[in-house]
C-alpha positions, 0 to 999 in steps of 0.5 A: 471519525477521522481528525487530521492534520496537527488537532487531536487524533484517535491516539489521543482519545486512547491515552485520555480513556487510559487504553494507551500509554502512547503520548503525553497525557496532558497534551492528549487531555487538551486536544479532546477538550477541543473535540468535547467543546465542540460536542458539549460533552466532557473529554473523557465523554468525546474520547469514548465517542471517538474510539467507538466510531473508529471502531465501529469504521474499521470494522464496516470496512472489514466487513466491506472487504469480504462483501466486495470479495463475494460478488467477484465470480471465482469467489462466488465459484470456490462458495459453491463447491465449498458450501460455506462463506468466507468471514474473518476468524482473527484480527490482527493489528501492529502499531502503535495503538494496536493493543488498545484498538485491535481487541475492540475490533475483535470484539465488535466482529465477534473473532479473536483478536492478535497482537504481535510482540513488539506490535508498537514498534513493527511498522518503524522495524519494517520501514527501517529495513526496508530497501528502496524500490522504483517502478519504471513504465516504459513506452515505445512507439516504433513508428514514431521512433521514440520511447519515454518512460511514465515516471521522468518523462525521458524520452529517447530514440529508437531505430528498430521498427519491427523492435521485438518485446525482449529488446523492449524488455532490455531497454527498460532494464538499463534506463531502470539501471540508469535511474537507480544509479541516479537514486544512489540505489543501483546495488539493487537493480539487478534484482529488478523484475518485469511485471508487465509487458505487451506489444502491439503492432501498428497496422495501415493499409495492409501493411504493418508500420509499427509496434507500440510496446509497453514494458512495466519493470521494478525493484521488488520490495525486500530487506536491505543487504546489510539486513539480510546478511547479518 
């Protein structure tokens, strides 16, 4: 059951049937009378209705995920030689409508259900600390002699034909380099890292023209400098 936009959200039907107390209650009241209205039910009826779907939605998905996660072979391997099947033992929930929802959860997936202090609030804590992070996915092509990379579209030259992956991967650092510094974030590129990187030569006749080269590259995700030194 999904409400989006500005209308009436699941939040809103929590704080109706007194589960949470996050929200104006009158406010929370009026936005399910537009649900109710449209269900020819009371407010409180379509609040119970809503809350049941959303739980009933995430724990399909729940499930879903270890389904999906059963027909991938070195599951089905490790199933095998363990003798007992992957299943949820706990659910566990931060944000703002994780007390209310994540015990309902449990209890519809018969686990135990846990949440964290300060649950409400972890979501804005981590976005809060959280330092930026930029992928760059850079593209060579030696026999044409450019590169440009997938995110802004810079396009450049390049000289080497035979341009080997470390030269590759050392391109990729400064124009990451160059776009941090454009982001006002550059402190933290010197932490960047390679997650992928490929080449691949060109062959016509019998003779090799070129390469194309990939090289994916980023700022991990980390705490900001400030936060981790205090």
């Amino acid at each position: 059951f999904c409400l989006g936009g500005t209308g009436p959200t699941p939040t809103d039907a929590l704080r109706v049937l007194g589960r949470s107390s996050v929200g104006d209650l009158e406010r929370a009241k009026e936005a399910m009378a537009q649900v109710a209205s449209r269900m020819n039910c009371t407010a409180e009826k379509a609040a119970e209705m809503v809350v049941d779907s959303v739980v009933e939605k995430i724990a399909f998905e729940i499930n879903e995920m270890f389904r999906e996660w059963e027909q991938e072979p070195a599951y089905r391997i490790w199933e095998i030689m363990k003798k007992e099947k992957l299943e949820a033992q706990n659910v566990v929930g931060v944000g703002g409508a994780a007390p209310a929802l994540v015990p309902l959860i449990a209890s519809r997936l018969k686990v135990a259900s846990i949440v964290p202090e300060h649950a409400a609030i972890a979501n804005a804590i981590g976005a809060a600390v959280a330092r930026p992070t930029i992928t760059l996915n850079l593209h060579i092509d030696t026999e044409r002699g450019e590169y440009v990379t997938a995110e802004d579209g810079i396009m450049g030259k390049v000289n080497e034909k035979q341009m080997s992956l470390a030269q590759a991967e050392q391109l990729a650092k400064r124009l990451l380099v160059e776009r941090a510094g454009r982001l006002g974030i550059e402190e933290y590129a010197a932490e960047a890292e390679i997650t992928s990187s490929e080449v691949f030569n060109m062959i016509r006749g019998w003779s090799t023209v070129g390469k194309l080269l990939d090289v994916r590259m980023e700022i991990p995700a980390g705490l900001l400098s400030s936060w981790r030194c205090s």
